[in-house]
C-alpha positions as CSV (number, residue, x, y, z in Angstrom):
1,X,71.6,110.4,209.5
2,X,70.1,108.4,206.1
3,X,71.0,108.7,202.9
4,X,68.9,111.1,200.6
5,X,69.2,110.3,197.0
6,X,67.4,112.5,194.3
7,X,67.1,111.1,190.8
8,X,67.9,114.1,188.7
9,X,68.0,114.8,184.6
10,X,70.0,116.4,181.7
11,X,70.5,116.6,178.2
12,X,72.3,113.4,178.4
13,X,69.8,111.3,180.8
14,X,69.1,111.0,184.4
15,X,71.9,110.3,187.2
16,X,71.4,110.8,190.7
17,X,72.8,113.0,193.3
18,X,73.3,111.5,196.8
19,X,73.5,113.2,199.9
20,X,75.0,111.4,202.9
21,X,76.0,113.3,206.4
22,X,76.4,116.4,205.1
23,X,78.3,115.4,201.5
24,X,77.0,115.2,198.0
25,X,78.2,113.1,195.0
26,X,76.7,112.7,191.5
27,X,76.6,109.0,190.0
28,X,75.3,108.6,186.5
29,X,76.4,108.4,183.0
30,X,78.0,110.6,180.1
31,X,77.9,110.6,176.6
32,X,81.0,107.8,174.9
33,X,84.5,109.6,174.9
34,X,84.3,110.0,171.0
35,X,81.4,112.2,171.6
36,X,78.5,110.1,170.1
37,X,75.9,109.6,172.8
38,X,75.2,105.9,173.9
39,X,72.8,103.6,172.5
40,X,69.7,103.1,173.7
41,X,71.0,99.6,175.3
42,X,73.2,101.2,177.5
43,X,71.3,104.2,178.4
44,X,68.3,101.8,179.2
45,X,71.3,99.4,181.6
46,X,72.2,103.0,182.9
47,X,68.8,104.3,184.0
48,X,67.9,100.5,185.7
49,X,71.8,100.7,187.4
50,X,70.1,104.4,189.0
51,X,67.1,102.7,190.2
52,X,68.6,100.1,192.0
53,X,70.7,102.1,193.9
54,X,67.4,104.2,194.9
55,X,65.4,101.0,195.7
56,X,68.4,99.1,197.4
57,X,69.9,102.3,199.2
58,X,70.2,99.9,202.6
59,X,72.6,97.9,200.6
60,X,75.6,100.1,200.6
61,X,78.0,101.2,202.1
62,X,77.6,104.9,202.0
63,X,80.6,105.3,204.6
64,X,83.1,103.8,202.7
65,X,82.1,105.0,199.1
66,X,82.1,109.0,200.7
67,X,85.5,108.4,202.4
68,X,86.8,107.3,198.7
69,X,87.2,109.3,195.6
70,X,86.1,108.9,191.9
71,X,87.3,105.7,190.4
72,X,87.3,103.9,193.9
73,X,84.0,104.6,194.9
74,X,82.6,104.1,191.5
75,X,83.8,100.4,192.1
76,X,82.4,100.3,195.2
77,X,79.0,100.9,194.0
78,X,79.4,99.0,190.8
79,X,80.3,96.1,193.2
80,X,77.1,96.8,194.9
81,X,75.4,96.6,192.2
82,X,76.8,93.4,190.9
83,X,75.9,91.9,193.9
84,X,72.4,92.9,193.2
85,X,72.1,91.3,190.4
86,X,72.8,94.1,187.9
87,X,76.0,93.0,185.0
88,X,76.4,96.2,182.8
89,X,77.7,98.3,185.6
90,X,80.8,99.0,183.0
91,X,78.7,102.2,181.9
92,X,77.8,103.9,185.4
93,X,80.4,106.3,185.9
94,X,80.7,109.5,188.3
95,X,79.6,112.6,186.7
């Protein structure tokens, strides 16, 4: 069974919502702790981190980021993602 990932949208921007073997998790960003939302620097670095997980989906390891939980598989992906190419993963956190 694949991966299905959705690209989905809020108030706050888009995240995505990934679907592996039965699981679901939701990746994607949130306004700064203090409550201001983000600038449109790191929104923009947010919404091209989303698209290369939906363009790259082959590239990780979708076992090991649903047997982890929050922090840990944020890393996993961010490390993904780093390895794509990608350097302000800092700002893609789990919804």
């Amino acid at each position: 069974m694949g991966v299905n990932i959705t690209k989905m949208e809020d108030i706050h921007g888009d995240y995505i919502e990934i679907e592996y073997k039965g699981q679901t998790m939701r990746f994607g960003y949130e306004i700064a702790e203090d409550g201001e939302i983000m600038s449109d620097r790191v929104v923009a670095a947010n919404e091209h981190a989303i698209d290369l997980v939906i363009k790259n989906t082959d590239k990780f390891d979708w076992d090991g980021i649903f047997a982890m939980h929050g922090h840990e598989a944020i890393k996993l992906i961010e490390q993904t993602l780093k390895e794509l190419g990608f350097s302000e993963v800092c700002f893609f956190t789990k919804k």
